[in-house]
N, C-alpha and C positions, 0 to 999 in steps of 0.2 A: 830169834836173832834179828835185830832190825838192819833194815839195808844200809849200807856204809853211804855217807854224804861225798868220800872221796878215795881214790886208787891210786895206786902206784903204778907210774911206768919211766920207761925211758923215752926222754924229751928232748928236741932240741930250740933253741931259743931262738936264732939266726939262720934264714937258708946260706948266708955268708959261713957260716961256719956248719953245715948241716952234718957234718961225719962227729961232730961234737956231742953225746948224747952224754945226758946227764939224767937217773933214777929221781923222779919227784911225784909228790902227788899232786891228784887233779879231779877238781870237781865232776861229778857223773849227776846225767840228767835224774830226773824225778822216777822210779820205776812205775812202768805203765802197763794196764790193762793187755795188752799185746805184746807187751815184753817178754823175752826169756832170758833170765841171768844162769852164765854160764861159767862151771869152775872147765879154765882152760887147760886141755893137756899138751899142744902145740897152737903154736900162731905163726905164719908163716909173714916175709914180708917180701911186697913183689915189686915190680916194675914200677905200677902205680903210688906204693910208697914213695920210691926214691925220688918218682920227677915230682911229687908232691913236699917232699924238705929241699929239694935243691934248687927250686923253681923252677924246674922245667915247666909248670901249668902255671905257672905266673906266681902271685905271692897269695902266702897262706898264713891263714893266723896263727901266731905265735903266741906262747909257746904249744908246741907241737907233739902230738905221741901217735906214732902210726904205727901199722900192723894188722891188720883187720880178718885176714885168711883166717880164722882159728876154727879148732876140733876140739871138744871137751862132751861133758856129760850134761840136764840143763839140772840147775838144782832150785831154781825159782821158776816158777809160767806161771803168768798174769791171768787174770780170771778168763778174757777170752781166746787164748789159746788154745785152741783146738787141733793142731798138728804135732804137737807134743805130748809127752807128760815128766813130770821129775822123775831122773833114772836115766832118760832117754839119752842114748849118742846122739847129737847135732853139732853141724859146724853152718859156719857165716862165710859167705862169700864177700863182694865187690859192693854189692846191693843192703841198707840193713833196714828197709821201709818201703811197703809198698801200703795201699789205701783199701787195699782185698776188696774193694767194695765195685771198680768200674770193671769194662765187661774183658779188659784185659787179665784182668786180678785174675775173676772168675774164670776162666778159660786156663788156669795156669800158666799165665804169660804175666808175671808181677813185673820183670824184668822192664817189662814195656809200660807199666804202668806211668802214666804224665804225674802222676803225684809224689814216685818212688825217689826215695834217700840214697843217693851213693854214698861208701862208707865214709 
């Protein structure tokens, strides 16, 4: 089955009108070598969503699909994945990139890593 070019979620267009969500699809990056695609069974949406569609952290690009907590099973890992396998429970926090390579990574401190992706 080839990986989908795009997904569906709930968007919103305007932090002016940010309680506005409207179901559309939206392009997904390239899957990569360090990826885990995940069929979701919960996604949770926290704090950091909200001040992120209403501007509370200043302005964001729109259009917008937030939610990032999620719990599911992985059903793809990219060839260097090694902290997984398909089957496996996994969920995504706040973080969804670190560089595993600096001496934070390695120490299991990704969180700190200078190169990591917040969601």
């Amino acid at each position: 089955m080839p990986y989908p070019d795009e997904f569906e979620g709930f968007m919103i267009n305007s932090q002016d009108k940010w309680s506005d969500f409207e179901k559309k699809e939206f392009k997904v990056k390239p899957f990569e070598d360090r990826d885990i695609d995940i069929k979701i069974d919960a996604c949770g949406v926290c704090g950091s969503d909200v001040h992120t569609i209403n501007g509370g952290w200043g302005e964001a690009p729109m259009p917008i699909c937030v939610g990032h907590e999620v719990i599911g099973k992985a059903i793809r890992v990219g060839d260097k994945v090694t902290t997984c396998k398909v089957g496996d429970r996994v969920g995504v926090g706040a973080q969804i990139r670190s560089c595993l390579e600096c001496e934070n990574c390695k120490s299991d401190n990704e969180n700190y890593c200078p190169d990591m992706v917040g969601k």
